[in-house]
C-alpha positions in Angstrom: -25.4 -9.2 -57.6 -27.2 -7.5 -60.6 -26.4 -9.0 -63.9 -24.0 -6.3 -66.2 -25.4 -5.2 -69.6 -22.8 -6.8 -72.2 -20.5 -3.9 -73.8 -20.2 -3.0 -76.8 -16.9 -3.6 -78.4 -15.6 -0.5 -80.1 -12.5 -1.6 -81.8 -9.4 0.7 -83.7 -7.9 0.0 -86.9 -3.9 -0.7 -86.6 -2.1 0.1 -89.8 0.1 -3.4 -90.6 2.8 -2.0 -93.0 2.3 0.1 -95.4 -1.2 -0.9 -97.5 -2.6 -3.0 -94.8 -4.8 -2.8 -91.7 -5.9 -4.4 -88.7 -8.9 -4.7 -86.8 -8.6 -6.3 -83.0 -11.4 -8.2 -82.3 -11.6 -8.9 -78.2 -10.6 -12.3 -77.1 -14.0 -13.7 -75.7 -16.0 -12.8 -78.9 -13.3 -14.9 -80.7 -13.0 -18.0 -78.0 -17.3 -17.2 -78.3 -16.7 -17.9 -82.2 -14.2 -21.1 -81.5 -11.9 -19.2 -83.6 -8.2 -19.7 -83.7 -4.6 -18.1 -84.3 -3.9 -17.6 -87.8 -7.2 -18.6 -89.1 -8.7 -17.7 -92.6 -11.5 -15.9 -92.1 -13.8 -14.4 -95.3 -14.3 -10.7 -95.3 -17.4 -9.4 -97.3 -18.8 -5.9 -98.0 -22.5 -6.0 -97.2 -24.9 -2.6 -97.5 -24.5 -1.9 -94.1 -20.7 -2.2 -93.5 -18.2 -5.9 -93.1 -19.7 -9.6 -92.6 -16.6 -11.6 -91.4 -16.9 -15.3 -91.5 -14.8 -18.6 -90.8 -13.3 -19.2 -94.4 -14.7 -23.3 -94.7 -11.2 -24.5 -96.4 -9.8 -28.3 -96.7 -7.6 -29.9 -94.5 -4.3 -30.6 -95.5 -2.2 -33.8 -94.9 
């Protein structure tokens, strides 16, 4: 069985009320990531579009 060229993800923006929006990311680029619901994530304009990254925050108690 030949090995399948990875995809690339284009994603939609959903509008989330009525200032913000959304971007899906697909499920095995975030379980890939170790990410989990409802975590804070930084989102950064570099010069060639978004860098989004795991927002390093402190535990709570």
């Amino acid at each position: 069985m030949a090995k399948s060229k990875p995809r690339k993800s284009a994603q939609h923006l959903i509008r989330l009320g009525k200032a913000s929006l959304a971007v899906v990311l697909p499920p095995s680029l975030v379980r890939a990531l170790g990410w989990k619901e409802r975590q804070r994530v930084l989102v950064k304009r570099a010069s060639h579009g978004l860098v989004v990254r795991d927002a390093i925050t402190k535990k709570r108690k």
